[in-house]
DOSE-238964 format. One record per residue (C-alpha): residue in three letters; x, y, z. Coordinates in pm, 1 decimal. Each point is the difference from the previous one (the first is absolute). Example, Ala and Ser with C-alpha at 12.3 -4.5 7.8 and 13.67 -1.06 7.14 Angstrom:
<kepas>
+---------+----------+----------+----------+
! residuo !     east !    north !       up !
+---------+----------+----------+----------+
!     ALA !   1230.0 !   -450.0 !    780.0 !
!     SER !    137.0 !    344.0 !    -66.0 !
+---------+----------+----------+----------+
</kepas>
This chain:
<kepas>
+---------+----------+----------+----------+
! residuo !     east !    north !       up !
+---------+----------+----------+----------+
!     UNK !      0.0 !      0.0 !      0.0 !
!     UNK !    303.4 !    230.6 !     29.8 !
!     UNK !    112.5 !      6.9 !   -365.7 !
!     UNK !   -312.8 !    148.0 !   -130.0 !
!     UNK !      0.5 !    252.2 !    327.5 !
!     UNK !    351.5 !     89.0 !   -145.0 !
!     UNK !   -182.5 !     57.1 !   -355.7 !
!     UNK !   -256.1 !    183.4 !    118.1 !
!     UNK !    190.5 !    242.4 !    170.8 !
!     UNK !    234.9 !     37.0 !   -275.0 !
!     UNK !   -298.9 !     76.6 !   -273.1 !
!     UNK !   -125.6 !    245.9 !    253.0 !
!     UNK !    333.3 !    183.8 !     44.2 !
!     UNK !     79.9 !    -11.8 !   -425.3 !
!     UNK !   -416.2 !    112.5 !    -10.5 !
!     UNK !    112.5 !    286.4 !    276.4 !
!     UNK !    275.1 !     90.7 !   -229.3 !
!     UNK !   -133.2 !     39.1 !   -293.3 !
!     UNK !   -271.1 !    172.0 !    128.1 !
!     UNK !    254.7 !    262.6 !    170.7 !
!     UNK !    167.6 !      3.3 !   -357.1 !
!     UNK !   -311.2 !     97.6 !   -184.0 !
!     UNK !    -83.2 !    225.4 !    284.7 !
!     UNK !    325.4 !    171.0 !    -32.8 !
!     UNK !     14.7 !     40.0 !   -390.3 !
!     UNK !   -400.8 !    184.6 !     33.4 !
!     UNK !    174.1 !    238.1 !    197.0 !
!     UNK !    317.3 !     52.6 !   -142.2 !
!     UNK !   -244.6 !     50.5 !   -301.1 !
!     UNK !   -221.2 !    263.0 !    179.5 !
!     UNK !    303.8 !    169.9 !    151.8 !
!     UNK !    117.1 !      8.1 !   -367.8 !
!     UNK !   -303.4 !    154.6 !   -155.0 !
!     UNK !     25.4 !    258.0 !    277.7 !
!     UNK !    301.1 !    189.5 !   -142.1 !
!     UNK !    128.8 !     80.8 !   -297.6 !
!     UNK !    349.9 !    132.7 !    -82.0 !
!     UNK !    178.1 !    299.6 !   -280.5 !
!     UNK !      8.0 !     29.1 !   -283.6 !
!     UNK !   -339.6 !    -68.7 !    -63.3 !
!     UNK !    -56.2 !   -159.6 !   -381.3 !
!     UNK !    -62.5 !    392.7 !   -130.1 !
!     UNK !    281.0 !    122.0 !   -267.3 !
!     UNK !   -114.0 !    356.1 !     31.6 !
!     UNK !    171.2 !    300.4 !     57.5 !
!     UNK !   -146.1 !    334.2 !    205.0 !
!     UNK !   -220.6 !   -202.4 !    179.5 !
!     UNK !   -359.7 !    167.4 !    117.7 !
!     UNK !   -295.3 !   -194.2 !    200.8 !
!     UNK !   -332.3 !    145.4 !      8.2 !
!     UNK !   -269.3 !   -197.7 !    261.8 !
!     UNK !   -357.1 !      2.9 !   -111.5 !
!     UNK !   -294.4 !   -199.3 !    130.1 !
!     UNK !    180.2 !   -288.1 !    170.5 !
!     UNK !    282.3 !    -53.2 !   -274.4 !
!     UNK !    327.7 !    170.3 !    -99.6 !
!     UNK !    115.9 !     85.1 !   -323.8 !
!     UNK !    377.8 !     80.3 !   -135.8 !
!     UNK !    114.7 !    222.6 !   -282.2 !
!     UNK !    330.4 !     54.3 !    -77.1 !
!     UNK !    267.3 !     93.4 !   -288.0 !
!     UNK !     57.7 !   -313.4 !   -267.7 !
!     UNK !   -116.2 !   -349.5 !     80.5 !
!     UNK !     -4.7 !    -47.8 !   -359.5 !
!     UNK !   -254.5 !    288.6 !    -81.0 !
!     UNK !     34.1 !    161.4 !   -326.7 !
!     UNK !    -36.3 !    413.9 !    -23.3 !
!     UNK !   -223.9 !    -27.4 !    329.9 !
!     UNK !    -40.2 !   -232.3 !    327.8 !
!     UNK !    -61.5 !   -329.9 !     97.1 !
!     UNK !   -267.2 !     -6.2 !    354.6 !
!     UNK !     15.5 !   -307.9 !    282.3 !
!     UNK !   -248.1 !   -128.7 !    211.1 !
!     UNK !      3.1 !   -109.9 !    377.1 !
!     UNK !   -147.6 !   -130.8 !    290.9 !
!     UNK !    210.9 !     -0.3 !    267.1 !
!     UNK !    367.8 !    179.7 !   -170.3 !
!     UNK !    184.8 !   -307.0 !    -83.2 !
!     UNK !   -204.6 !   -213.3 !   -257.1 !
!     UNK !    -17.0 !    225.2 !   -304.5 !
!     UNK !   -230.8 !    -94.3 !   -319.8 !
!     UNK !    101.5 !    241.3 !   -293.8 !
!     UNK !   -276.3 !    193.5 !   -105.5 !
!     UNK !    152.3 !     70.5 !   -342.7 !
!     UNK !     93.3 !    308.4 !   -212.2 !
!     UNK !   -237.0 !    266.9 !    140.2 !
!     UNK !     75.7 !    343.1 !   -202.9 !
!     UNK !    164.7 !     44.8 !   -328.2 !
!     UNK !    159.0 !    333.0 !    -85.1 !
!     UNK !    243.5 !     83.4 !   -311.8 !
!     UNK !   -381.4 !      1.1 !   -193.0 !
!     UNK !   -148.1 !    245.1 !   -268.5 !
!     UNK !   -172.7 !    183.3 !    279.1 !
!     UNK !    235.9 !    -10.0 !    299.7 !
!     UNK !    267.4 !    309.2 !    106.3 !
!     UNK !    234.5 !   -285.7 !    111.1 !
!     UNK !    255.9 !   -166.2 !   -274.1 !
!     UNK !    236.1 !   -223.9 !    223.9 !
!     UNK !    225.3 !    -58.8 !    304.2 !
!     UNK !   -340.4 !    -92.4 !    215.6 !
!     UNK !     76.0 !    -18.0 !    407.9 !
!     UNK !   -115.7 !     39.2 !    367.1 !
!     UNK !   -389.1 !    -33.3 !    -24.2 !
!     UNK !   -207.6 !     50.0 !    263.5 !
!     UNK !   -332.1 !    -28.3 !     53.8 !
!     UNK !   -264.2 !    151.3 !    222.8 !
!     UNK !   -373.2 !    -64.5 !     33.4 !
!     UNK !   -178.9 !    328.1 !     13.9 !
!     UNK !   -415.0 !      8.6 !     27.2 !
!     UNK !     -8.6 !   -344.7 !   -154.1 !
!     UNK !    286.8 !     52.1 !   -288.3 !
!     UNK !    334.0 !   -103.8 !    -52.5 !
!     UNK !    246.5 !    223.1 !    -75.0 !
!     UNK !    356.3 !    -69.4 !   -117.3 !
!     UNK !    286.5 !    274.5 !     35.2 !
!     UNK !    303.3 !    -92.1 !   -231.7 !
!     UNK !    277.1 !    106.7 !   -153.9 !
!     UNK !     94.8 !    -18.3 !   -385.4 !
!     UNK !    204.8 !    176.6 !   -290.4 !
!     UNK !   -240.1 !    266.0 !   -131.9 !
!     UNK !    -93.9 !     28.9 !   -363.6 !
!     UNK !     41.9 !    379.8 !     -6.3 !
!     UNK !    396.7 !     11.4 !    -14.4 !
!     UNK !     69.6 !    259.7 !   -263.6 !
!     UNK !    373.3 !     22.6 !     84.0 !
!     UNK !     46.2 !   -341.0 !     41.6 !
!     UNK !     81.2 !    -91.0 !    340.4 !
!     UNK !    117.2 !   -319.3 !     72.2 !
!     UNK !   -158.7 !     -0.4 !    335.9 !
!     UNK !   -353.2 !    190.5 !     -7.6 !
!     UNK !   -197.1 !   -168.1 !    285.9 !
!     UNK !   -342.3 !    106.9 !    105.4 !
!     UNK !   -230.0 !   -108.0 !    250.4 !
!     UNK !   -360.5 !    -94.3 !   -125.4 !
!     UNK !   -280.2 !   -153.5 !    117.8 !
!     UNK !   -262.2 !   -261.2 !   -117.9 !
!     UNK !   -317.7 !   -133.3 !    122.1 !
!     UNK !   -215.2 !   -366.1 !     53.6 !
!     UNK !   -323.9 !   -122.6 !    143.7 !
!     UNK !    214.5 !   -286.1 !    171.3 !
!     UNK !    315.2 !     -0.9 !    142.3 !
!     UNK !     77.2 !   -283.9 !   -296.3 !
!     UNK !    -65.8 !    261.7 !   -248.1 !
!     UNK !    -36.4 !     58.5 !   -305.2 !
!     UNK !    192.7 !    316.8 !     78.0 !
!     UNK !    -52.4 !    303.6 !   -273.3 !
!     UNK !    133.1 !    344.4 !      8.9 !
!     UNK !   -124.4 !    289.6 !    218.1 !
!     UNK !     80.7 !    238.9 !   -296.8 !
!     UNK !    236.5 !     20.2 !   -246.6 !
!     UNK !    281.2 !    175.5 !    121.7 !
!     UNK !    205.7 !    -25.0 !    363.2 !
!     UNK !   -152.9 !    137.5 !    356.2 !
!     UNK !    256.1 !    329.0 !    -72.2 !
!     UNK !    274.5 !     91.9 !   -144.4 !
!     UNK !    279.9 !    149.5 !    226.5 !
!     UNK !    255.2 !     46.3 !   -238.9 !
!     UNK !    222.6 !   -322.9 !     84.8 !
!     UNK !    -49.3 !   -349.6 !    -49.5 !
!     UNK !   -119.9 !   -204.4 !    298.3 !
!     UNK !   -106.2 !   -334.8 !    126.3 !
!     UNK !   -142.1 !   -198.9 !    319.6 !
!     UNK !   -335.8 !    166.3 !     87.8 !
!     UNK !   -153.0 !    -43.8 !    305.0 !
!     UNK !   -313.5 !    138.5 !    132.0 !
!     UNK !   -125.8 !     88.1 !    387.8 !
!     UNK !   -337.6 !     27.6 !     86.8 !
!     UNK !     22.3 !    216.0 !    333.7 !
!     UNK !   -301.1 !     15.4 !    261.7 !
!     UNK !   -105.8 !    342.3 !    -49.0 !
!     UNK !    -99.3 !   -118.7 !   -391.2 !
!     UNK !    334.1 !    130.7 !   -212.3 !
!     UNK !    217.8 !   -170.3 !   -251.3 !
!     UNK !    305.6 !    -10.1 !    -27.5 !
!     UNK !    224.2 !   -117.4 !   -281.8 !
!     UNK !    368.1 !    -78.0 !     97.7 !
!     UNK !    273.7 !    -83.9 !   -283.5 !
!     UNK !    397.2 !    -25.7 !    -87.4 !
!     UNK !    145.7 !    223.2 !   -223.3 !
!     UNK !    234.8 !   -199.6 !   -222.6 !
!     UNK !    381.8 !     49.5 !     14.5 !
!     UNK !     -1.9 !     30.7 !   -387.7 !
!     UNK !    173.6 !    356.2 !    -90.6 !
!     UNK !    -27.9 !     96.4 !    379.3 !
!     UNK !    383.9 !     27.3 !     99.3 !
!     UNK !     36.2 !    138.1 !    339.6 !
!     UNK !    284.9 !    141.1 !    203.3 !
!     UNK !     41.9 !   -140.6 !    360.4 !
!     UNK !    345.5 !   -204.9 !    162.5 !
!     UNK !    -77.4 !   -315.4 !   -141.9 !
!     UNK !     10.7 !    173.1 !   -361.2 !
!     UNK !    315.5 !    151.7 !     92.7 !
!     UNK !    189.1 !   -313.7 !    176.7 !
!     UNK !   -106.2 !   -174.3 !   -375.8 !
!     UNK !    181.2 !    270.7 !   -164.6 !
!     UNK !    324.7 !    -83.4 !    168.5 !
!     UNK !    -28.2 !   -341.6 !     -6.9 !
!     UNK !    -24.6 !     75.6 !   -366.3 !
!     UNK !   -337.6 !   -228.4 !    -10.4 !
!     UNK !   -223.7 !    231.4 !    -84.2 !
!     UNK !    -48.2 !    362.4 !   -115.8 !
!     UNK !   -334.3 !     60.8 !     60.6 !
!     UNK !   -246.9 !   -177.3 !    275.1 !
!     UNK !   -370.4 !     -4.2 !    -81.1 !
!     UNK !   -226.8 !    -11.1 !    272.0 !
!     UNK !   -390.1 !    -87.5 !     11.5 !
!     UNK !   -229.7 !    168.1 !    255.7 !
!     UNK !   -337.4 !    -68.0 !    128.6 !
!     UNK !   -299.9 !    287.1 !    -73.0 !
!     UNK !   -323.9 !     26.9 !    132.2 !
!     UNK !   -329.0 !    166.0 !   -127.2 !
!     UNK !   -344.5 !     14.3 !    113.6 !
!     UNK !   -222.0 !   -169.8 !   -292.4 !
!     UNK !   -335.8 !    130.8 !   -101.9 !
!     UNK !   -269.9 !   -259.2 !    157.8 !
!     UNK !    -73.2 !   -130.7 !   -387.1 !
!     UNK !    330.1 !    -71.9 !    -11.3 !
!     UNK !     23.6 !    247.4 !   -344.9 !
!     UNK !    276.9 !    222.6 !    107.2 !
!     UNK !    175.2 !    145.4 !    318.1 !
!     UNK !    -90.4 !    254.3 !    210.6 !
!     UNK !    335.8 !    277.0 !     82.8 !
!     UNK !    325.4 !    -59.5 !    -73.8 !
!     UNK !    215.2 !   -304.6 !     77.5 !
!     UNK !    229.8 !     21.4 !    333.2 !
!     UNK !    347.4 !   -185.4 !     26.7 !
!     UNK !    -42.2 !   -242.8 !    289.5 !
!     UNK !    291.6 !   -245.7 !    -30.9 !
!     UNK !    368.7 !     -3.7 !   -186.9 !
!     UNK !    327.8 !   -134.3 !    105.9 !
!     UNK !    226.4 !    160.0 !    243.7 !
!     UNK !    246.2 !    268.8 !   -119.2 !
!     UNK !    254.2 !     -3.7 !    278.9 !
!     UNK !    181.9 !   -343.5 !     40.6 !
!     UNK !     13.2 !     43.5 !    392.1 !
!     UNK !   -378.6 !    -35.9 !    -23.2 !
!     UNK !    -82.8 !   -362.2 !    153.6 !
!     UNK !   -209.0 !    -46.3 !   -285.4 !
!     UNK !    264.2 !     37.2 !   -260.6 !
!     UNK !    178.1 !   -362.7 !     42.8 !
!     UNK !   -335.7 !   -223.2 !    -74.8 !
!     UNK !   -161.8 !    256.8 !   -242.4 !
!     UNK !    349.0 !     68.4 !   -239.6 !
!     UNK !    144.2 !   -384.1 !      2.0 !
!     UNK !    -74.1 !    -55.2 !   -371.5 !
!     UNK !    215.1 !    274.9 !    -58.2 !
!     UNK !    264.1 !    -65.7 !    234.1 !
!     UNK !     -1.5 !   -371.2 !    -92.0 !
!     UNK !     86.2 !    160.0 !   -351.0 !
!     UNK !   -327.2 !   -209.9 !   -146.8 !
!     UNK !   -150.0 !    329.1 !   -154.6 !
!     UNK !     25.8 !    395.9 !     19.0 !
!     UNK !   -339.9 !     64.8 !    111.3 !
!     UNK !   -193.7 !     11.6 !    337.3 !
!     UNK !   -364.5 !   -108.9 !     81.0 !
!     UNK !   -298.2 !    125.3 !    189.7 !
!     UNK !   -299.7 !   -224.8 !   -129.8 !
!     UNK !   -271.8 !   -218.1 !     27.0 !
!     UNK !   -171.6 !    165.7 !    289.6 !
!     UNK !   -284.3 !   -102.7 !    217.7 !
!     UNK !   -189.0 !    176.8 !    262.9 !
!     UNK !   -202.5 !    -88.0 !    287.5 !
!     UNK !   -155.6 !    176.4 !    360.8 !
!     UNK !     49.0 !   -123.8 !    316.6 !
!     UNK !   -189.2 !    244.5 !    246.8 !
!     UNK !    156.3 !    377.7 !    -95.1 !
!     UNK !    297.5 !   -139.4 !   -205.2 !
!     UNK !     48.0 !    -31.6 !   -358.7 !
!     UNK !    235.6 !   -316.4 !    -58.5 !
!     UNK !    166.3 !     17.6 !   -356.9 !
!     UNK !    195.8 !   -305.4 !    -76.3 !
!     UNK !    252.2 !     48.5 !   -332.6 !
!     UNK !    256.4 !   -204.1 !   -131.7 !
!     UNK !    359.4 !    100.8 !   -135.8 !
!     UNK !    269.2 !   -112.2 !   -228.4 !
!     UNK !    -11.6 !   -174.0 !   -323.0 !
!     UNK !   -280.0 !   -210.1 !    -13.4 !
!     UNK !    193.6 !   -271.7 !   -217.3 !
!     UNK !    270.4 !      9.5 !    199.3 !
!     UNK !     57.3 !   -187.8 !    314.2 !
!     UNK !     15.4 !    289.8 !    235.4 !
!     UNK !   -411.3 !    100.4 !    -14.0 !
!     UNK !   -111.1 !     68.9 !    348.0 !
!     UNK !   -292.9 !    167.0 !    171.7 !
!     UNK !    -32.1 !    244.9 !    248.6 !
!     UNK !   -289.2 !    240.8 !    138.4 !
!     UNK !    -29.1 !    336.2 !    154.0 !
!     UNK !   -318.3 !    193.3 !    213.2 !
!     UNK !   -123.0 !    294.9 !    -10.6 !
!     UNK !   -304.7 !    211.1 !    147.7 !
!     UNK !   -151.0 !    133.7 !   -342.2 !
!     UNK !    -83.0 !   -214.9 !   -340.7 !
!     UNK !    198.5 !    229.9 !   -198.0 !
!     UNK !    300.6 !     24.8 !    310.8 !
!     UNK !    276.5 !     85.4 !    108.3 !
!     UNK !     85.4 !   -396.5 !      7.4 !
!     UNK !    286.4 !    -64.0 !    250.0 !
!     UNK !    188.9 !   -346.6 !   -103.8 !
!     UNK !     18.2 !   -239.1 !    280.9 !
!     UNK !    278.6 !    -83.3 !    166.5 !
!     UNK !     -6.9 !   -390.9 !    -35.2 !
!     UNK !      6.3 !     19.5 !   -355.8 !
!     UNK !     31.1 !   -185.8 !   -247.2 !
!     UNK !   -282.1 !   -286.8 !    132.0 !
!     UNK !     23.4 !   -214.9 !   -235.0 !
!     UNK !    288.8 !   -120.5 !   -201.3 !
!     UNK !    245.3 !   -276.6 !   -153.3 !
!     UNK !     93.6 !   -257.5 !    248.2 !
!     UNK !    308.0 !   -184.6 !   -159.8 !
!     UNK !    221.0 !    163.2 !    217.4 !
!     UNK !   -177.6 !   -228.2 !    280.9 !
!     UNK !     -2.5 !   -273.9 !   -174.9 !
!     UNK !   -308.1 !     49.9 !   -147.0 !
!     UNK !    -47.4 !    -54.3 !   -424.5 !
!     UNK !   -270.7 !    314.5 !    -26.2 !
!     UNK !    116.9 !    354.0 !   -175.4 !
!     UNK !   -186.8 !    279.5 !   -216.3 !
!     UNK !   -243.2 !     35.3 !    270.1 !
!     UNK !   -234.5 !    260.9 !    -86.6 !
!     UNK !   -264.7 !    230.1 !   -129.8 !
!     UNK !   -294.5 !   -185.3 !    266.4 !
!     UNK !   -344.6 !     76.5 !     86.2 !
!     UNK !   -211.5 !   -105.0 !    308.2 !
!     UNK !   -301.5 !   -185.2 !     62.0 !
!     UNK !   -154.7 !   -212.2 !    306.0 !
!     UNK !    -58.1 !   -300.3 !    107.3 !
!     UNK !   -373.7 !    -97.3 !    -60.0 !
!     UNK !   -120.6 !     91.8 !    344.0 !
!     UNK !    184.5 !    260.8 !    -35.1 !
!     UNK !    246.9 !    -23.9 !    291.8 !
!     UNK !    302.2 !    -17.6 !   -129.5 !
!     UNK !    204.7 !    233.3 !   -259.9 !
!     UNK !    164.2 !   -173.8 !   -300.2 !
!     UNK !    294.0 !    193.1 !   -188.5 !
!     UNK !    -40.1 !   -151.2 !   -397.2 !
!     UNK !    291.7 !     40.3 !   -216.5 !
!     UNK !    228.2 !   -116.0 !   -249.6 !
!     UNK !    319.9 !   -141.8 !     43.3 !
!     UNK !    299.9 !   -276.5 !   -150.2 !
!     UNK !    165.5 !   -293.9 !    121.2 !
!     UNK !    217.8 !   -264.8 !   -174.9 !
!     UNK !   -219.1 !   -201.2 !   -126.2 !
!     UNK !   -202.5 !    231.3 !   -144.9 !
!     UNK !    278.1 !    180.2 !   -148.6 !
!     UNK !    -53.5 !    367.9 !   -179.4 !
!     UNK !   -387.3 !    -89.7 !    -41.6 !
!     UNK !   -172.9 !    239.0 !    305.9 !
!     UNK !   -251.2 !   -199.8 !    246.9 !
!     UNK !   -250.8 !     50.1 !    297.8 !
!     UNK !     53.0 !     11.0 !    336.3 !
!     UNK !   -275.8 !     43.4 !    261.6 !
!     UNK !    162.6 !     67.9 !    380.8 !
!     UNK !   -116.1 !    129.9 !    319.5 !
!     UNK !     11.5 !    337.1 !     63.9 !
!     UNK !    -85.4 !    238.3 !    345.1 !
!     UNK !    -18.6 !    369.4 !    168.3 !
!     UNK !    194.8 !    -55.1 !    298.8 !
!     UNK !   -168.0 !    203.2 !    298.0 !
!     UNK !    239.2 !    261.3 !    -33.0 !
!     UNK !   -121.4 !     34.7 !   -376.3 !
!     UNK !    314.7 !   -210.9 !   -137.1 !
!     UNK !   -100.2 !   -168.1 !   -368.4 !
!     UNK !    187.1 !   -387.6 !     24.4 !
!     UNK !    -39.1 !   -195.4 !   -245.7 !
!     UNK !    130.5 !   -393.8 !     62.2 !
!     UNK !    134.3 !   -124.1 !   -288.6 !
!     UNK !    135.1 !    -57.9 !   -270.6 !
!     UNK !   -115.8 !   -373.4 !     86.8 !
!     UNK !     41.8 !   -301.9 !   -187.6 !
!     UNK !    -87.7 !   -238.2 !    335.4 !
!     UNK !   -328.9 !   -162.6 !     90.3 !
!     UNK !   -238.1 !    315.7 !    132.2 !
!     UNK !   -372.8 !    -64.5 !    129.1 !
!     UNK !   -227.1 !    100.1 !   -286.2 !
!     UNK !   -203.9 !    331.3 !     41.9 !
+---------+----------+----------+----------+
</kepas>
């Protein structure tokens, strides 16, 4: 009577065990579902998420799109479904020619509108860079989008590129942009250390403008107002992050681009991004102020966001972001585009946690390419 005793117990511990093994796999399958990790399986550069009725939806620069932008769809920020091509410019009818990049898009009274940038078709002394910022409109965020009008928002006399619109509490707009560095050489003591290096003879610099828009989005309202540009003096503590793809000798021109601006109680947060945005050195930083159109006083942990290679990490170009939530709205996300090895020159999305600090500190944790909890 022993032996099958013996047998018994033995089925019931290799029963027990495979029970704990299947047990064990469920959850290592549920932990697994639970988090998701960069870059997510989105080739797009520019990166903007809007949040409408429960889902999320991406736009970005290239993807594939030809003379316009492709759109994404989400549920919960990691699983993306591509939506398709969603506007066309470079048409018969359109202001726009080429060089499409940076939409965004905003729901307004039950529209969609998309701010971008493009080469204008009005160029009668042949500029080779002849941005302007335009707008076009869709009944769903999916589009199809079409043109507001034929020509631009404004014309300010310069090319420019990365709009981005604000939609304060007491009911104005305000559009915020980057002046491109294209014929915009500027004197400061990173131009003049170039010089005798004998690098460079020239630096070109890009700023960041805002305007207030007209609520039909058909023009501005005043004059634009210099918000943002590099630092002239090399003692500022700015100067080191915001001049390295000059001083790395990768190109003679300095960035000030790609803004995005939020409130938090009586302060304006505008994130930017600096340095070439091909280059490995593309990094983000933010500054406050107490007015939509400033002064904005850069913050002193800048940059926030940047390569990591240098701890060990396989992540540069970070850049150019916007922000969304988590859907119950809780938590702050900072979307933008970066590199690593793998994905070589081709520019992907990252989505990482970001928080105010209670003494009004912007932190962003990333770049990550580790396991994170899903939104």
């Amino acid at each position: 009577m022993r032996v099958p005793r013996l047998f018994s117990v033995l089925n019931f511990l290799a029963v027990l065990s495979l029970s704990s093994l299947a047990a064990a796999q469920t959850s290592a399958a549920k932990i697994s579902k639970k988090t998701y990790k960069n870059p997510l399986k989105v080739e797009l550069g520019d990166p903007y998420v809007l949040y409408d009725k429960g889902s999320y939806y991406m736009y970005g620069t290239g993807g594939g799109s030809k003379d316009g932008f492709l759109a994404y769809s989400s549920k919960d920020l990691v699983n993306w479904k591509n939506e398709g091509q969603v506007y066309f410019g470079n048409t018969n009818n359109s202001w726009s020619t080429d060089a499409f990049w940076a939409p965004e898009v905003y729901q307004v009274k039950g529209k969609y509108y998309m701010f971008f940038s493009a080469q204008w078709r009005q160029n009668p002394t042949n500029e080779e860079e002849n941005f302007r910022i335009g707008v076009a409109v869709a009944d769903k965020p999916t589009g199809p989008f079409k043109d507001l009008s034929d020509r631009p928002v404004f014309d300010p006399g310069y090319p420019i590129i990365d709009a981005n619109v604000f939609f304060d509490k007491d009911g104005k707009v305000y559009l915020y942009y980057s002046r491109c560095c294209y014929k915009h050489a500027v004197e400061s003591e990173v131009a003049d250390w170039a010089r005798k290096k004998g690098w460079y003879n020239k630096i070109e610099e890009s700023w960041v403008y805002g305007v207030e828009l007209k609520p039909d989005f058909s023009g501005v309202i005043g004059n634009p107002v210099m918000i943002l540009r590099p630092p002239v003096s090399m003692n500022d503590k700015q100067a080191e992050w915001e001049s390295r793809s000059v001083t790395s000798k990768e190109v003679n021109r300095r960035w000030t681009e790609g803004s995005t601006t939020f409130r938090r109680g009586n302060t304006y947060y505008m994130m930017y991004s600096a340095n070439h945005f091909g280059g490995e050195h593309y990094a983000v930083g933010y500054a406050t102020s107490k007015s939509p159109l400033g002064p904005y006083t850069k913050a002193s942990n800048n940059p926030v966001l940047q390569k990591n290679t240098d701890k060990g990490g396989d992540v540069t170009g970070t850049g150019h972001n916007s922000i969304t939530y988590s859907p119950d709205g809780k938590e702050m996300f900072c979307v933008y585009h970066g590199r690593t090895t793998s994905t070589g020159k081709e520019r992907v999305v990252f989505i990482d946690r970001m928080k105010i600090l209670k003494d009004g500190k912007l932190v962003v944790n990333g770049p990550t390419t580790s396991a994170q909890r899903v939104p």
